[in-house]
C-alpha positions as CSV (number, residue, x, y, z in Angstrom):
1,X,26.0,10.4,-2.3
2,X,24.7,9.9,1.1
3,X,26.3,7.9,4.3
4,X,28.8,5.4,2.6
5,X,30.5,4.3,-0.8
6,X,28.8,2.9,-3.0
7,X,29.1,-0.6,-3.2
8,X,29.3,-2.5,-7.2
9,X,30.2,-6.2,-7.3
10,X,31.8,-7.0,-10.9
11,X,30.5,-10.2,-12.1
12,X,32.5,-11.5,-14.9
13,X,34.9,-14.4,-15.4
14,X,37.3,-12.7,-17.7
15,X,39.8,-11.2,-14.5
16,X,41.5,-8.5,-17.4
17,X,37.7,-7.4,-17.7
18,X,37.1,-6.9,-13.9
19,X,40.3,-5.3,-13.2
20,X,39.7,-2.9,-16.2
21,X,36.1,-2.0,-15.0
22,X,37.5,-1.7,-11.2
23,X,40.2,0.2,-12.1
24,X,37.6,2.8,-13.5
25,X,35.4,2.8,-10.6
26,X,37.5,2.9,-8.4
27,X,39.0,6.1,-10.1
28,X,35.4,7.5,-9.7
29,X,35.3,6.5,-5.8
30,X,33.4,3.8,-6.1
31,X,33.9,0.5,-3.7
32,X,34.1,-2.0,-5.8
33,X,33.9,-6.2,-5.3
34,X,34.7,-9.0,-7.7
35,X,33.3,-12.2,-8.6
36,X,34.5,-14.7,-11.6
37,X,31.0,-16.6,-11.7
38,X,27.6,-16.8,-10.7
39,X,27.9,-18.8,-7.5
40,X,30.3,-16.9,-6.4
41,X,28.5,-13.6,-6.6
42,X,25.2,-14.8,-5.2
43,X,27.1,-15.3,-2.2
44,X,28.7,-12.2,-2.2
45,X,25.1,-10.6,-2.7
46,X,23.3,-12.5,0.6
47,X,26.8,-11.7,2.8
48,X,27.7,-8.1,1.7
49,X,25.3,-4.5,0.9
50,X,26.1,-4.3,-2.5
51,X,24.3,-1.2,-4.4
52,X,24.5,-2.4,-8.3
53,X,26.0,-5.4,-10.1
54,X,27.7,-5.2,-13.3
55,X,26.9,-9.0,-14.5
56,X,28.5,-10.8,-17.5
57,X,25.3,-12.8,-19.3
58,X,28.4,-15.3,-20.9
59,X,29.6,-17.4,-18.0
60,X,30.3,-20.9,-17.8
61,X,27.8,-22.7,-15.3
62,X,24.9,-20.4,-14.0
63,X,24.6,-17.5,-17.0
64,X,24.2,-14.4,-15.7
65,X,20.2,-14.5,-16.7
66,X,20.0,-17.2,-13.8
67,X,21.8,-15.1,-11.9
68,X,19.4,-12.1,-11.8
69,X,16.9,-14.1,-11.2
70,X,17.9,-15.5,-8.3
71,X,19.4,-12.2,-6.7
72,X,16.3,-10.9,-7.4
73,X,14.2,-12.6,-5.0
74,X,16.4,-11.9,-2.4
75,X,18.5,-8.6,-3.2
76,X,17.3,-5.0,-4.2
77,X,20.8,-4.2,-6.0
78,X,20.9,-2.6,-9.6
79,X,21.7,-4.8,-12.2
80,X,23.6,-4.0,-15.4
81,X,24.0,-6.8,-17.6
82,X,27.4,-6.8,-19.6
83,X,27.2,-9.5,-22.6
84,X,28.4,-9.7,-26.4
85,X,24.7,-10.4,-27.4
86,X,23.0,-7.3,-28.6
87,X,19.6,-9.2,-30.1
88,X,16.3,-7.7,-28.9
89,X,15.3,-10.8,-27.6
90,X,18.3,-11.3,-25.8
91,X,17.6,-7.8,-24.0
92,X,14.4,-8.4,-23.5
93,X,14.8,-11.2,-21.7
94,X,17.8,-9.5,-19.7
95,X,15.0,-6.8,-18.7
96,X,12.6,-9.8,-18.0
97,X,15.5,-11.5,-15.3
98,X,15.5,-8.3,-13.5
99,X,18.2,-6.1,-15.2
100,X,18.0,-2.4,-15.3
101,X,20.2,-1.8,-18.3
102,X,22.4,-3.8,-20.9
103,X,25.5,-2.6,-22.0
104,X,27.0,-4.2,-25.3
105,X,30.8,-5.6,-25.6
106,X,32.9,-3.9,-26.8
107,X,32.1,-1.3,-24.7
108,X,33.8,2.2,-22.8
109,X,34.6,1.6,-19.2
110,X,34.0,5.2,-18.9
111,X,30.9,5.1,-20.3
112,X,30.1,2.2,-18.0
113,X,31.2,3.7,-14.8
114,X,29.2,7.0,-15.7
115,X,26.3,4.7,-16.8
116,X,26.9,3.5,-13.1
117,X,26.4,6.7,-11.6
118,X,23.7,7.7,-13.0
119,X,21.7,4.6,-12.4
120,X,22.6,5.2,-8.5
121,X,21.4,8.4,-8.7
122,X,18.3,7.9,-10.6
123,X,16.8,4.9,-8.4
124,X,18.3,6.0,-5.3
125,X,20.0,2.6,-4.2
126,X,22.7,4.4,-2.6
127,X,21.7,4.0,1.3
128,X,22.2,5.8,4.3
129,X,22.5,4.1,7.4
130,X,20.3,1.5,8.2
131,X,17.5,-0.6,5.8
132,X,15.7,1.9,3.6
133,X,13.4,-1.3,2.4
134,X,12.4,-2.4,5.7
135,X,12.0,1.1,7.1
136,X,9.5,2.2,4.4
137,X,5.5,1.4,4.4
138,X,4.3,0.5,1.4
139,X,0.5,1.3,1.4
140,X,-1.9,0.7,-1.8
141,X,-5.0,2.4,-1.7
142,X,-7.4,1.6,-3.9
143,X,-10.2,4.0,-2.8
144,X,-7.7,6.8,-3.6
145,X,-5.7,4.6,-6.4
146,X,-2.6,5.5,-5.4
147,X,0.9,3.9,-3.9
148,X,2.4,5.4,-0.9
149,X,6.0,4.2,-0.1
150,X,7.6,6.0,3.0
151,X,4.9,8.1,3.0
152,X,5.1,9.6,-0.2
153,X,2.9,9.4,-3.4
154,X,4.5,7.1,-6.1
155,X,3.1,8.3,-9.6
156,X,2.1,5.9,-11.3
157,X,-0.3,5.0,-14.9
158,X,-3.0,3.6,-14.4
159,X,-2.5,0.4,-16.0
160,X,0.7,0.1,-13.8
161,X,-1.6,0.5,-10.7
162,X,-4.0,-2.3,-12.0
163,X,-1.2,-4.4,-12.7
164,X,0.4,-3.6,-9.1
165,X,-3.3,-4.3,-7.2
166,X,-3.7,-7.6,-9.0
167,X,-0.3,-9.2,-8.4
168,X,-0.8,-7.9,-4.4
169,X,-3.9,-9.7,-4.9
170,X,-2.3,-12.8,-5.4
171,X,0.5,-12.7,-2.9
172,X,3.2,-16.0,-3.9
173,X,1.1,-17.1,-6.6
174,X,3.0,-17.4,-9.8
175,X,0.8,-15.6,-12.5
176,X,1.6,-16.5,-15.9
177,X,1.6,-13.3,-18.7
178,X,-1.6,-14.5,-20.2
179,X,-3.1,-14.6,-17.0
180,X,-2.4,-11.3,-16.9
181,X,-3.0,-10.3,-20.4
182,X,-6.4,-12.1,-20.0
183,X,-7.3,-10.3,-16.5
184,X,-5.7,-6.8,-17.5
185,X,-5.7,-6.2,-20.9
186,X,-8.5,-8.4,-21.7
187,X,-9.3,-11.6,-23.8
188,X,-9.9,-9.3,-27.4
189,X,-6.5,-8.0,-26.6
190,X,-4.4,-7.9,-30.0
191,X,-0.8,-7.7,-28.6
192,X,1.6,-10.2,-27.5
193,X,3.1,-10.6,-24.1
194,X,5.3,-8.5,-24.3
195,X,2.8,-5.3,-23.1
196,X,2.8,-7.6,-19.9
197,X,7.2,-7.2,-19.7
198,X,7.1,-3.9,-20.9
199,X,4.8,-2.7,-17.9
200,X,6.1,-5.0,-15.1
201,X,9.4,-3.3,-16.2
202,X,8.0,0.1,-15.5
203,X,6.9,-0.8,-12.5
204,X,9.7,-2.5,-10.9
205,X,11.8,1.1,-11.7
206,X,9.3,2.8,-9.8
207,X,8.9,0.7,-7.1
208,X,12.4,1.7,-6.5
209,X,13.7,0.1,-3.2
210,X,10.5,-2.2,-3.0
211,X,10.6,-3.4,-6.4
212,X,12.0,-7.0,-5.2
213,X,8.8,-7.5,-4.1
214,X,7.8,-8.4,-7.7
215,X,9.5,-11.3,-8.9
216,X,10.1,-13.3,-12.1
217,X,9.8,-16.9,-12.1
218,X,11.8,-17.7,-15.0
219,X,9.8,-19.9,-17.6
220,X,6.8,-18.9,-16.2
221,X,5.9,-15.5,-15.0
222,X,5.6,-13.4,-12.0
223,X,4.2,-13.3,-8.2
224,X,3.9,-11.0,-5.7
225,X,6.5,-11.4,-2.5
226,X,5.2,-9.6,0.1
């Protein structure tokens, strides 16, 4: 842990939920912030530096699939989404909104607050002083196909490269997934979009820091923010 606490805003509007979860957090020294609904928490997000967000996909008003993906073209904070779904297609859209993990109710605060730390320590979102993001180049080389962020070689397939190039290719144009199945995978491809979510996924958990950079356009697809 480097420079600060780390900083988890608690989406949810159940208040015996977010106390709960707090409770636990805060036992683990986390700083933690509370919202009861999306609106609320979006503002939270643009005013404060918030490091991950536990998000409730049930609320009344804006769900909490709308808001990842708004808080996602603006905010580089972990998401872990919190729901009482547990269907693959409910995940997988979760995923597609921008989560990084879904955790099922009834569920452990323990095992949510350790599921919170390891997160933080896995994709580095806890900051030292200053903005990481802004701070870092971010350099694509073709010629030696590789990504460079800070500096520093970022390993990735090679099918995550092509996917990476193309969108940066494109910058704010919204690509649908069979525009890139069709330019990636090709048109005798046999699988479903899903190969597209799957690797934009992969990506984005790489990227790290910069992974805002790629962002879903709910309904539609992706495009490259510069």
């Amino acid at each position: 842990m480097i420079g600060k606490q780390p900083v988890v805003l608690i989406v949810d509007d159940e208040q015996l939920v977010r106390e709960l979860v707090t409770d636990y957090l805060t036992d683990d020294g986390y700083s933690v912030m509370q919202a009861e609904n999306g609106t609320d928490a979006l503002r939270i997000l643009r005013e404060q530096d918030i490091d991950l967000v536990i998000l409730d996909l049930m609320m009344p008003g804006m769900d909490g699939f709308e808001v990842c993906t708004q808080l996602r073209t603006f905010s580089k904070a972990l998401v872990i989404m919190l729901t009482a779904k547990s269907e693959d297609e409910d995940k997988l859209y979760g995923y597609e909104s921008g989560a990084d993990d879904y955790v099922t109710k009834p569920f452990s605060p323990k095992v949510l607050s350790r599921k919170v730390g390891v997160l933080l320590q896995r994709f580095g979102e806890v900051k030292a002083s200053g903005n990481e993001a802004e701070q870092s180049d971010f350099v694509i080389d073709e010629a030696a196909w590789e990504l460079r962020i800070g500096g520093e070689p970022v390993p990735l397939s090679l099918k995550e490269f092509e996917l990476l190039c193309y969108l940066a290719k494109h910058p704010n144009h919204v690509l649908t997934r069979d525009n890139l199945l069709d330019a990636l995978w090709g048109f005798d491809y046999f699988g479903d979009v899903r190969a597209v979510d799957t690797s934009i996924k992969r990506l984005r958990r790489k990227l790290g820091l910069e992974a805002s950079r790629i962002v879903t356009v709910r309904g539609n697809g992706y495009k490259y923010q510069p």
